[in-house]
C-alpha positions as CSV (number, residue, x, y, z in Angstrom):
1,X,-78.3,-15.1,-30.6
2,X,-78.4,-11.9,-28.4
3,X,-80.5,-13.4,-26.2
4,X,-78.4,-16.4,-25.7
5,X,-75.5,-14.2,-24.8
6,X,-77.4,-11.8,-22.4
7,X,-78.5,-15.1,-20.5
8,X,-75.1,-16.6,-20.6
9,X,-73.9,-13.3,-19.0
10,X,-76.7,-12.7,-16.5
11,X,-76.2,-16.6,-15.1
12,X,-72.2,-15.4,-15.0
13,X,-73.0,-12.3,-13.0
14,X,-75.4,-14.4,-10.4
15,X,-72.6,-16.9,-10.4
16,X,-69.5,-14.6,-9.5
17,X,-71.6,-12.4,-7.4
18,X,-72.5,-15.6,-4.9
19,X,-69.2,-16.6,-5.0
20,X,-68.1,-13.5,-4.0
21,X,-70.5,-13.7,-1.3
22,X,-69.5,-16.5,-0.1
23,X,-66.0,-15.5,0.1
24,X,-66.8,-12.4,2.0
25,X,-68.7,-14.4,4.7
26,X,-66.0,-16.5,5.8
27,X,-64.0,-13.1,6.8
28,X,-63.4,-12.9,9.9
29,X,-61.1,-10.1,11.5
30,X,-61.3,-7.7,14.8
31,X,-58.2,-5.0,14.8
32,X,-57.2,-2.4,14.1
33,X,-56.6,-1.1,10.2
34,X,-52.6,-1.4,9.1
35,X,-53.3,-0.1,5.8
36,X,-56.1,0.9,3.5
37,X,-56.0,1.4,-0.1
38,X,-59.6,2.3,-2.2
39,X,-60.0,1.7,-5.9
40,X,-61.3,3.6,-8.6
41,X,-64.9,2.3,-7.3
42,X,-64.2,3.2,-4.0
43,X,-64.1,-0.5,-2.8
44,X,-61.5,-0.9,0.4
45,X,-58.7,-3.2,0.8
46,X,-57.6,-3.2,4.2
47,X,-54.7,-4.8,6.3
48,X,-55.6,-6.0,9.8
49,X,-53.4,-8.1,11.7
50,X,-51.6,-8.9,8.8
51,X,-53.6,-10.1,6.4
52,X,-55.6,-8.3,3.7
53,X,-59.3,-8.1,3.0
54,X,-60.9,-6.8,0.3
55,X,-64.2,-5.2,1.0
56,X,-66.6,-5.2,-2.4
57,X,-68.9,-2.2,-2.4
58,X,-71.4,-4.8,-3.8
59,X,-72.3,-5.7,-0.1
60,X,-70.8,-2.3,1.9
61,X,-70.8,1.6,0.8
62,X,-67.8,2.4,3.2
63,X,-67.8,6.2,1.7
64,X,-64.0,6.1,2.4
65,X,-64.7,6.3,5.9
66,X,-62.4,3.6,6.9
67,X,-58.8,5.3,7.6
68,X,-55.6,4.0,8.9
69,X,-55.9,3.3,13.2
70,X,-59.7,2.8,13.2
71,X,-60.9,-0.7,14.1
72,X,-62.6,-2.8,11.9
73,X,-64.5,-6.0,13.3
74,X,-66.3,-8.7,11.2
75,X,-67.8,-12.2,12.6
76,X,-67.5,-15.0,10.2
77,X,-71.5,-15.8,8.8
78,X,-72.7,-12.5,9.0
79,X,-72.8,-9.5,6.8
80,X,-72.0,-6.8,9.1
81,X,-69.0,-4.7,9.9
82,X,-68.2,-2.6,12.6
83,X,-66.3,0.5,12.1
84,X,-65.2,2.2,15.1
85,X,-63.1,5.4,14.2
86,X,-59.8,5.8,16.4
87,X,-60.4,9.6,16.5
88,X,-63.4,9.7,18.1
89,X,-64.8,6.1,18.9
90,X,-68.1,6.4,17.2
91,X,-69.3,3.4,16.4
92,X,-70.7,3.2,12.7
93,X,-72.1,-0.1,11.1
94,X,-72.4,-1.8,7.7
95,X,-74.4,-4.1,6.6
């Protein structure tokens, strides 16, 4: 039986993490960041143009780097993100 449940919750967790995947590659943004609030994990929403993104620290270990006025860009179909800090333009990249 403890089998059964450890494979019914290892097919969830490859099933949630791909859709989350999926999800995250259809964002698309380039502006700069309205807002930013981190969870307890760490793991960014941000407000650009807008609209809100949430960044899961599955895919990108932002550090809480990302602050209020930097720019953020992210093509849709690809895994990288730009971070380019408003303070002192270095360019820093996830992916």
């Amino acid at each position: 039986m403890l089998i059964i449940v450890a494979v019914l919750f290892l097919v969830a967790l490859i099933y949630y993490n791909n859709q989350l995947r999926k999800e995250t590659l259809n964002y698309d943004f380039n502006g700069k960041v309205e807002s930013v609030i981190y969870s307890d994990k760490g793991e960014p929403t941000v407000l650009i143009k807008g609209k809100e993104f949430n960044l899961p620290v599955n895919f990108w270990n932002f550090s809480h780097k990302i602050e209020i006025g930097d720019s953020l860009v992210k093509k849709k179909d690809s895994m990288q993100v730009i971070l380019i800090k408003s303070q002192t333009a270095a360019v820093i990249k996830f992916h």
